[in-house]
C-alpha positions in Angstrom: -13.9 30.0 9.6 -12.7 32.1 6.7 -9.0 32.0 5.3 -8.1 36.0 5.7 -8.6 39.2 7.4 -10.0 41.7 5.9 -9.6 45.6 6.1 -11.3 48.4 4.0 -10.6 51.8 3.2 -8.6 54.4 1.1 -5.6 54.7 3.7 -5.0 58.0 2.3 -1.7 58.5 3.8 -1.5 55.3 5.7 -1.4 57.4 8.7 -1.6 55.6 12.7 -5.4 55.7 12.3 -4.8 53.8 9.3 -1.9 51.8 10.7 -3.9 50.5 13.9 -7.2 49.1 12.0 -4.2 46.9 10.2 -2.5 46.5 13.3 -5.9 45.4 15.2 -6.4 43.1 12.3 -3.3 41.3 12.7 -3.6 41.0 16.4 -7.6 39.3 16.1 -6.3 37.0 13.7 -2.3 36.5 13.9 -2.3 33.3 11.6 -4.5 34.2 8.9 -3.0 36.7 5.7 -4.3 40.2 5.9 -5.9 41.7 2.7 -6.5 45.2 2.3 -8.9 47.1 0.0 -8.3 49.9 -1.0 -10.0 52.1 -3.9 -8.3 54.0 -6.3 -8.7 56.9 -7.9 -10.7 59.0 -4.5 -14.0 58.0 -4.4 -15.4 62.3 -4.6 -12.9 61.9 -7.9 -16.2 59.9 -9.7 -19.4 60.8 -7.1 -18.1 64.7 -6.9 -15.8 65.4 -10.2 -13.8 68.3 -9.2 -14.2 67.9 -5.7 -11.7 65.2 -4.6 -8.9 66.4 -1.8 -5.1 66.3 -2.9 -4.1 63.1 -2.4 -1.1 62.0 0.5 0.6 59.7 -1.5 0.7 58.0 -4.9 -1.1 54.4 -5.2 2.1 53.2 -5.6 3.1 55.1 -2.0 -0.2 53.8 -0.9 0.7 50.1 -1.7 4.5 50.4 0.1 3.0 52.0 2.9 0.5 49.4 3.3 2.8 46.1 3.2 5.1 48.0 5.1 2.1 48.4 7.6 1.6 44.4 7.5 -0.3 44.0 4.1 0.3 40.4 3.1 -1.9 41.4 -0.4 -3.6 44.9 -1.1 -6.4 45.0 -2.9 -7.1 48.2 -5.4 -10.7 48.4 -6.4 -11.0 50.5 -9.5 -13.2 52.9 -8.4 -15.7 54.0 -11.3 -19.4 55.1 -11.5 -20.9 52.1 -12.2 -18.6 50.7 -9.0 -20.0 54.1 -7.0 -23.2 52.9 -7.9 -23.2 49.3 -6.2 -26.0 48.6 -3.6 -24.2 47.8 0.2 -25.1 44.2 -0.6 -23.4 43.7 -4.1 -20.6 45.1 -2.5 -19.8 41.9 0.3 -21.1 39.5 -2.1 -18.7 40.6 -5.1 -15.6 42.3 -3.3 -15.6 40.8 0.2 -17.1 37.3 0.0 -14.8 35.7 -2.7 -11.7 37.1 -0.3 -13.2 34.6 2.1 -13.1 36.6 5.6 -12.5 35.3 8.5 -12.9 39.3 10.2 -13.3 42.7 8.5 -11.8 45.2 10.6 -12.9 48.9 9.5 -12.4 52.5 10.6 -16.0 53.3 13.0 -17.1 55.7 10.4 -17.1 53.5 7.4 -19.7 54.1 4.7 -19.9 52.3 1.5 -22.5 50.8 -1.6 -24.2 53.7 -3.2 -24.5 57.2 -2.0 -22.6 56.0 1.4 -25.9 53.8 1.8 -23.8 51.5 4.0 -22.5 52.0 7.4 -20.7 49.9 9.9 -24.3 48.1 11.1 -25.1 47.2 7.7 -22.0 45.6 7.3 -22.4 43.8 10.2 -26.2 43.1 9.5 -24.9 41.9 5.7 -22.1 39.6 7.1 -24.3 37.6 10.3 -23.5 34.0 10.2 -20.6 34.5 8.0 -17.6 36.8 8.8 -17.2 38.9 11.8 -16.6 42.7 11.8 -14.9 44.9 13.9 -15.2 48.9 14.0 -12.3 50.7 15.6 -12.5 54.7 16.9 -10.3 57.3 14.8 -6.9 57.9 16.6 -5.8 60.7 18.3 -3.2 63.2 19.1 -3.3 65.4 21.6 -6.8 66.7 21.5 -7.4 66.2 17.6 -8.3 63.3 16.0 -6.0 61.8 13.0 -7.0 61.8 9.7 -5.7 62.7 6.6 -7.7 66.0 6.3 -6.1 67.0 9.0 -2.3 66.6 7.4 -3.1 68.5 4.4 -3.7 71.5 6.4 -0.9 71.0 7.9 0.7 70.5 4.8 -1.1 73.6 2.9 0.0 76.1 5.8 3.4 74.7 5.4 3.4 72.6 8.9 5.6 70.3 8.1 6.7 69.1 11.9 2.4 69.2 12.4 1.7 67.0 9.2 4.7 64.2 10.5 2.8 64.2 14.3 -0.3 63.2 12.1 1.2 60.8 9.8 3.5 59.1 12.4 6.4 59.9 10.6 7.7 62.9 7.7 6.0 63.8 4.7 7.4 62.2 1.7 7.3 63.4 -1.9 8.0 61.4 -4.3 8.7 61.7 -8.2 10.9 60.7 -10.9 13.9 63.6 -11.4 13.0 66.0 -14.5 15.2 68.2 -16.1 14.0 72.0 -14.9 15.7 75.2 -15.9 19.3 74.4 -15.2 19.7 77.3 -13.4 20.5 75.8 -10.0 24.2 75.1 -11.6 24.6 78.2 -12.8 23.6 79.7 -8.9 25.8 77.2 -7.7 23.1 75.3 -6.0 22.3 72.1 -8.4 18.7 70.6 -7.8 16.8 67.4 -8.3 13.4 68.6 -9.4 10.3 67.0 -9.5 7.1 68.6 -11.1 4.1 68.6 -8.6 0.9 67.0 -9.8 -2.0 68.6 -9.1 -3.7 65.7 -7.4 -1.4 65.1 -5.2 -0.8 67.2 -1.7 2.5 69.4 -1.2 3.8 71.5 1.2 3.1 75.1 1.1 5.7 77.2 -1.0 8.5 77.7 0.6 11.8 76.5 1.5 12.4 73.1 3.9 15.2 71.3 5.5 15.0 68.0 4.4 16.7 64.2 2.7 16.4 63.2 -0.6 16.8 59.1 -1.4 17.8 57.6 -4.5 14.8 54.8 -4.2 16.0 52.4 -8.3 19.0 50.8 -6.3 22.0 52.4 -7.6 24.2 54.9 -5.8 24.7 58.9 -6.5 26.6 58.4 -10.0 24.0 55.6 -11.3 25.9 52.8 -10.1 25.0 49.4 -8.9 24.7 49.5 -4.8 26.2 46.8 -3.4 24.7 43.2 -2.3 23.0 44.3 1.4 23.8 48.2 0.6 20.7 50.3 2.1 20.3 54.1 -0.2 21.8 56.8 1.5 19.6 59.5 2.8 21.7 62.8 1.4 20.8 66.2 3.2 18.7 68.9 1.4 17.7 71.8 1.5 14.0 71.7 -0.5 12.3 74.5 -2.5 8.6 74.2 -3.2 7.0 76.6 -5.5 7.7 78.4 -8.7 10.5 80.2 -8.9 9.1 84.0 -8.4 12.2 85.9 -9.1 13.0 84.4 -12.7 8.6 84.4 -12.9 8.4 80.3 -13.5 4.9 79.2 -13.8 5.7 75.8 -13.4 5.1 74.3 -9.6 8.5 71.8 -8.6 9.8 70.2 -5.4 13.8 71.4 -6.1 15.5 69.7 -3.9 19.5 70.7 -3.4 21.7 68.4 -1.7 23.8 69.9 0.4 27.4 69.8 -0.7 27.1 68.0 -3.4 27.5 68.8 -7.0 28.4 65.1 -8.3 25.0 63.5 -8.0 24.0 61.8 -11.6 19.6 62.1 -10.5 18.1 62.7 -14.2 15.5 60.1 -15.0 15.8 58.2 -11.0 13.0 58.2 -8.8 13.8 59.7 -5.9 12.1 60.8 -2.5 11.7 64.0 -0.4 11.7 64.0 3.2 10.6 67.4 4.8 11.4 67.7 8.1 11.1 71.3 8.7 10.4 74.7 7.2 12.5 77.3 7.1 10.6 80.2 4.9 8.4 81.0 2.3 8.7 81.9 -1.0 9.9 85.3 -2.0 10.6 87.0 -4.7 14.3 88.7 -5.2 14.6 91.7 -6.8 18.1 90.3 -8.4 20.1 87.2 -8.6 22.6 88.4 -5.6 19.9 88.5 -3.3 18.7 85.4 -4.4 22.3 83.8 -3.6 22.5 85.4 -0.6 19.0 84.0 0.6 20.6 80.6 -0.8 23.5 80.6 1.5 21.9 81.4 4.2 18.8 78.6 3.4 21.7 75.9 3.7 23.1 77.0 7.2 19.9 76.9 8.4 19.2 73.6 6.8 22.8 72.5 8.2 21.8 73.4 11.4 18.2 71.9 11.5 19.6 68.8 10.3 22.5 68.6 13.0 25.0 68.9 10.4 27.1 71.8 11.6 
């Protein structure tokens, strides 16, 4: 008998499809650590340049995600053409074999080795006599099937309520706060803004309710939280796009807590929690508008967010 479990795939997301092949793992085999491999950058990155998807999450997301899923180790397999171009068999024998499985739980629709040679009978055909593998159906909700195609179309057509059903909880974004225009303190509404990288997946332009957390361990005004403190979760009202009526070029997650005009964000990673939408991006004809829209944004957001 081996001396892990094993689990493979790029847990784009780390969605409930995702989160039961780990939980199946741990149930087969409750004493033994549970590894998963992962590959990073996307696979179509290197096979298909140009033609990888917007990703869900960050590796770094990925990893949290992950041992918050029940990940004793991950494993991230830099993915690179001479990796892409592995036979099915190199693959076990050079990434799976020293791991020493006991099981190798995988999604039913795993391929892998070169040009997807590999499917779930191969692996089973390459592992006879020395690790067990499992394939497990794609989950469902309601009458569609979870994956993380699914959540960025939610995401793209600004679905935020959809994308969270999929993912099994809210779309986070996350980023380190930049310095933008400064013109949020001169409309009175001060923002945390994070650029958007063009890899990763966003919610449509727009405007959300949502939270923002302070995720370095120190409080709003960069100081120390306390022994057994947990980060607050501060209400926001959340602007995706690119500022139309001052025409920005520049894509940003602008996240204004509600409120509050004492936060100290510059330089802390933060995230952003969208929990709803409330518009989409429009263009004002003049800055009173704009403020008008603003006010309004935050009731709504109040309101969505049981604050009123």
């Amino acid at each position: 008998m081996g001396s892990s479990v094993v689990v493979i795939g790029n847990f784009d997301g780390v969605h409930p499809g995702h989160r039961e092949v780990l939980a199946e793992a741990k149930r087969r085999q409750p004493d033994l650590p549970l590894i998963v491999v992962t590959f990073w950058p996307h696979p179509l990155s290197v096979v298909r340049p140009g033609g990888a998807p917007m990703l869900l999450t960050s590796l770094e997301g990925r990893i949290e995600h992950l041992s918050e899923a029940g990940a004793d180790h991950v494993e991230v397999i830099d993915f690179t053409a001479e990796f892409a171009a592995w036979a099915p068999s190199k693959f076990v024998e050079e990434i799976l074999i020293p791991l020493d499985p006991a099981l190798v739980v995988v999604g039913e629709n795993f391929r892998f080795g070169h040009h997807a040679a590999g499917s779930l009978d191969t692996l089973r055909e390459l592992a006879a006599g020395r690790f067990e593998v499992e394939g497990l159906p794609l989950v469902r909700f309601g009458d569609e099937e979870t994956c993380s195609t699914r959540i960025r179309e939610a995401l793209a057509a600004g679905d935020v309520a959809h994308a969270a059903e999929h993912l099994g909880r809210r779309f986070c974004f996350r980023g380190v706060v930049a310095h933008g225009d400064h013109r949020g303190h001169q409309l009175g509404f001060p923002t945390a803004n994070l650029p958007v990288p063009a890899a990763l997946a966003c919610p449509a332009d727009g405007v959300y309710a949502g939270w923002l957390i302070r995720r370095d361990g120190l409080d709003a005004h960069g100081e120390a939280l306390g022994s057994g403190c947990v980060p607050e979760r501060w209400p926001a009202a959340i602007s995706v796009g690119t500022n139309p009526t001052f025409d920005g070029l520049i894509r940003r997650v602008e996240s204004y807590v509600l409120d509050r005009d004492d936060l100290e964000l510059y330089g802390a990673p933060i995230t952003v929690e969208f929990a709803a939408r409330i518009r989409g991006q429009v263009r004002f004809g003049n800055v009173d508008q704009l403020i008008t829209q603003m006010n309004d944004d935050v009731s709504r957001c109040r309101h969505l967010l049981s604050l009123s």
